[in-house]
N, C-alpha and C positions, 0 to 999 in steps of 0.2 A: 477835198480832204481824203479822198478812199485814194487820191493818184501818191499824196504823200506819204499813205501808210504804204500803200504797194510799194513805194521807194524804202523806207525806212525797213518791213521785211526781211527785202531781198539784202539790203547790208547789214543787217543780223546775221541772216543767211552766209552772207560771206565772211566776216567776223568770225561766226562759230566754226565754218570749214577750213578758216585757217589756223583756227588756233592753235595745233600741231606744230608749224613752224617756227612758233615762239623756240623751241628749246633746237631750233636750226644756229642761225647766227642773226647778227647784229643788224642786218639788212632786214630780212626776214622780222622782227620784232619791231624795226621803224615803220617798214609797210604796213603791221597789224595795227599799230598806234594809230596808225593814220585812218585804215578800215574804222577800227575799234571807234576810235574817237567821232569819225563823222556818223557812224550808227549814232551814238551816244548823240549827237548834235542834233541828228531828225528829229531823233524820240522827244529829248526834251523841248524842241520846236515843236509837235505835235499838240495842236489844238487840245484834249481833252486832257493829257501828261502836264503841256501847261498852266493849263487850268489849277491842277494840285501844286504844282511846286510852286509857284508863285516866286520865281527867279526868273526874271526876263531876262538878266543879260547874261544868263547861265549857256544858252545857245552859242552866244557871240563869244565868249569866252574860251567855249570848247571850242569854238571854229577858229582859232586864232593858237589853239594848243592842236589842231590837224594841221592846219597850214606848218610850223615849229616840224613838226611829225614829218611831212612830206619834205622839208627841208632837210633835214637829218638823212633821209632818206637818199634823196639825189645825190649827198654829199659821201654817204655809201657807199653807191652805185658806180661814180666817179670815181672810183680810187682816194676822194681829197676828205680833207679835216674838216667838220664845220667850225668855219672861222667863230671865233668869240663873239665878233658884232653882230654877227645873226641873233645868238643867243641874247644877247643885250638887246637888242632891239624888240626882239620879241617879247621880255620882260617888260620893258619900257612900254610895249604898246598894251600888255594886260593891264599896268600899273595908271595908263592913261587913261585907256578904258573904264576901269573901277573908277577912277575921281571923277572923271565928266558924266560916267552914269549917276554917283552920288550928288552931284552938282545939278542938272540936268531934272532928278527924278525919275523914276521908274517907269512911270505912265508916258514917258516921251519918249523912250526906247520900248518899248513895250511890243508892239507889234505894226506891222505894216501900215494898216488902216488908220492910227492916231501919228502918220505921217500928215496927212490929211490939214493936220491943224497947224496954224502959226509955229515955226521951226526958229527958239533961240538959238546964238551962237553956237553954243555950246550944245546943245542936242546935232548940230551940222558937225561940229569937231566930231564928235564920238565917231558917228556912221562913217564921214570921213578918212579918219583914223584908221575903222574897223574894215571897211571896204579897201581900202588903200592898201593894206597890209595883205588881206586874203589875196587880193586880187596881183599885186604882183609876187607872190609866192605860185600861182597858179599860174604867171606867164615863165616864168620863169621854169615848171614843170613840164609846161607845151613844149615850149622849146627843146628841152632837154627829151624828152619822149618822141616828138619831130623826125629831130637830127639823130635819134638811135633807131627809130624806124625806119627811115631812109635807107639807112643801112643792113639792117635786119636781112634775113632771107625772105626773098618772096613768097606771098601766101600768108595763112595763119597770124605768123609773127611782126610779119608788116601791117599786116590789116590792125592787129589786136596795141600795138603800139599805135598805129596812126589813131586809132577808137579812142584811147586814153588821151592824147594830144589835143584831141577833138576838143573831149569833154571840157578838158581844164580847159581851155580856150573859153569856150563858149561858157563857162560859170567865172570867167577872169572878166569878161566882156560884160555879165552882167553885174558882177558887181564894180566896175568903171561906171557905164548907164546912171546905176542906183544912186552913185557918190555921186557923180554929175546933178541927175536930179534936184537929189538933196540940198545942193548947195545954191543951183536956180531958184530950189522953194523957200529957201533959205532967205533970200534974196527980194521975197514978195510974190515970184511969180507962181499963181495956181498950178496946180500940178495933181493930176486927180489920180492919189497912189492906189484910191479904195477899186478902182476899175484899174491900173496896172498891174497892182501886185498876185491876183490871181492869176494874171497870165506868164508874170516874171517867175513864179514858184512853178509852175509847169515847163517852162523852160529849164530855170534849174534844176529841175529833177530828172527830166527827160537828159542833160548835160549829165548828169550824175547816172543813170543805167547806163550812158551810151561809155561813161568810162570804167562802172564796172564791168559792164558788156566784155568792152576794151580787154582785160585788164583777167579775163576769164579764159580767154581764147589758150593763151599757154597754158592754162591749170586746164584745159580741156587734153587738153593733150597727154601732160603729166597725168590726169587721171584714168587717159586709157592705159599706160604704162603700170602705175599702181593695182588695176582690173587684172589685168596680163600676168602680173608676178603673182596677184594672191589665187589667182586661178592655178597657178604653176606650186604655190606653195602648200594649197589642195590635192592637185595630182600627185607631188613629191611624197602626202603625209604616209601612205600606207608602207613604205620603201620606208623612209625614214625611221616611225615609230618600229617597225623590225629592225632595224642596224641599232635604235637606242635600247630594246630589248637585250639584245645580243652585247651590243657594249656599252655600257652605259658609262664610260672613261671617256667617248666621243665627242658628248655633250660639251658643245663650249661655253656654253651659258645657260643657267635655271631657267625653268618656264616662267618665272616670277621676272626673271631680268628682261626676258622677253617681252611679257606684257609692258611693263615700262617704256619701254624701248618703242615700242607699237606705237607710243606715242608723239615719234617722228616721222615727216611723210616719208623721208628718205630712208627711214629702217625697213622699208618692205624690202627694198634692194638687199639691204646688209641680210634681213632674213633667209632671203632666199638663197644668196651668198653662201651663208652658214650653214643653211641647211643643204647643200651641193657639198659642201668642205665634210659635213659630218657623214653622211652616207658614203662618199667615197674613202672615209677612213676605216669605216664601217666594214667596206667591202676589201679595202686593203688588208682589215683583220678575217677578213673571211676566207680569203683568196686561197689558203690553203686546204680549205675543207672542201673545195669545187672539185666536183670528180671529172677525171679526165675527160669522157664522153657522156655529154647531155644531148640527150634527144634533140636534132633541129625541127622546127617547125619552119612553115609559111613568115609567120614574122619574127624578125632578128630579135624583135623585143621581148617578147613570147620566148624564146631560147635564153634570152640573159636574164629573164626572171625564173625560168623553170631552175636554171643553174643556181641562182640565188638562194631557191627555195630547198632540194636539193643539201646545198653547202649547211645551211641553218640545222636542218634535219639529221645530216652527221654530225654539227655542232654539237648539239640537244643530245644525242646518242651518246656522247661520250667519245666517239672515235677520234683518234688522233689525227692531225693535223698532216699532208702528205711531204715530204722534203723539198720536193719541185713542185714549189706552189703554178698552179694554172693560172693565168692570163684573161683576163673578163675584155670583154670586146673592146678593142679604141676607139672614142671619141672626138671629135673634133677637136682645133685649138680655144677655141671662144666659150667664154661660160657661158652662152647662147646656144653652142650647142650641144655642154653638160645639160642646160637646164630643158632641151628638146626630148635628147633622148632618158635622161634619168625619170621623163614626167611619164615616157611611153613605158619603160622598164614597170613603175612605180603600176602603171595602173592594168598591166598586165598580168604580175604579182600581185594584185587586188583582184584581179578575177579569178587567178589562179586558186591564190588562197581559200575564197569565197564560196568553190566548186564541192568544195568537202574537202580540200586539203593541209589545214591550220597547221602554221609552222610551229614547234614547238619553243615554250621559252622556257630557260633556265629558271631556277627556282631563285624568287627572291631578286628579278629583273623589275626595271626603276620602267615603269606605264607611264 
């Protein structure tokens, strides 16, 4: 029981870390479905969870609306439409399901261990049914995760594809095994599930880390990229909040749209984007008040922030703006290496500032 709640956890864990993506695309929101859903499948399989809800085929149910999920999903991924008869079929097999569990009884689907006893037809349909279905949705997803690893670049993305492959493999396998079984036991012959099934639940669970494992490798990746940017959108803020002081016409979007926005993986990019685009507009309106000769220092960075600070200071003064605007240093062509050197400018100008020298702001500037 402590191996199943460690399983169930960690796909909470991953549920709640994706659920950002939801307001990505259509791909994105299949894959959650399918996280989402198989947490939801643990939990309510979960000996003590079970215990209160007193809905045995509520587990199978959901694993049959993950399976549909992961379906939708490939057919995403693929470029292709899911065909209709997926959809129909997978209605069909909930709709199966519910009647042979209501025909059948409750206590015969119920759990592992009252496999144990004499198995009518119709309790062999259901698992049948239910294992048949999972389980070729899950060869079906091997394959397809396979032959895109194969492909994949070497390292990371192979590895973390071939882990998901894996998985689905190895929980398609067991649930073939299970229907197998079932249908032996079905049949007369003893079949001692109370001594299989704790080792078949370890299996399937260890099959399910090994493909969320899988299936994390990319989002490890992406997440040092996301680390990178908000580290970069930190260095950026002391530069910026000066240019928003100064203009505050820069601003392309409210800090409220912002936080909204926050809640897409992919807006740290756009942030950081934006915030590169606002401070060089910033310094585009400043570029007149730079006086011709700023003291060089040791670091070029150190020079384009003293000039920065400087420019703000005639701003604040009142002093007019000169005819031949000055020229602030070139940068690379890559917003990789706006966003190098704007972080070194930014936090040079934070130390500047910090020395005892506070830039001054216009009355009535938006903080």
């Amino acid at each position: 029981m402590v191996f199943s709640l460690i399983v169930m956890i960690l796909l909470w864990v991953m549920a709640l870390a994706r659920l950002p993506t939801l307001w990505r695309d259509r791909r994105q929101r299949a894959l959650w479905s399918a996280v989402g859903g198989l947490a939801l499948v643990k939990t309510a399989s979960y000996p003590p969870v079970a215990d209160r809800l007193h809905a045995p085929t509520l587990p199978n149910l959901l694993g049959v609306a993950v399976a549909f999920g992961l379906l939708r999903f490939i057919a995403l991924i693929t470029g292709a439409e899911l065909p209709r008869w997926q959809a129909v079929v997978t209605a069909g097999t909930l709709a199966t399901l519910g009647v042979l569990a209501a025909v059948a009884g409750s206590d015969i689907v119920n759990k592992g261990e009252v496999l144990a006893a004499p198995l009518p037809p119709v309790a062999v349909a259901y698992w049948v049914v239910l294992e048949g279905y999972v389980g070729g949705v899950l060869i079906s997803a091997a394959r397809l995760f396979w032959t895109v690893g194969r492909a994949a670049p070497a390292g990371s993305p192979r590895l973390g594809l071939g882990a998901i492959a894996a998985g689905a493999a190895i929980i398609s396998l067991y649930a073939a095994v299970k229907a197998i079984l079932v249908v032996v036991h079905g049949f007369g012959a003893p079949i001692a599930f109370e001594r299989i099934e704790p080792v078949a639940h370890v299996v399937q669970g260890s099959a399910i880390l090994l493909a969320v494992a899988g299936s994390l490798v990319p989002a490890s990746r992406r997440a040092r990229a996301v680390v990178a940017a908000y580290r970069s959108l930190l260095e950026l803020r002391p530069l910026w909040r000066a240019m928003k002081d100064a203009f505050p016409e820069v601003i392309l979007f409210s800090p409220r749209r912002a936080v909204i926005e926050l809640a897409g993986v992919d807006d740290v990019d756009l942030r950081l984007y934006r915030r590169v685009i606002e401070i060089r507009d910033g310094m585009l309106a400043l570029r007149g008040y730079r006086p011709a000769h700023v003291p060089p220092g040791d670091d070029p960075a150190a020079t384009e922030a003293r000039g920065i600070a400087m420019a703000l200071a005639r701003r604040a003064a009142g002093e007019p703006p000169d005819d031949q605007p000055a020229a602030w240093a070139p940068v690379g062509p890559e917003m990789a290496d706006e966003v190098a050197w704007l972080s070194r400018v930014s936090v040079a100008f934070r130390e500047l500032t910090a020395r005892g020298a506070p830039i001054p702001r216009p009355s009535g500037s938006v903080r």
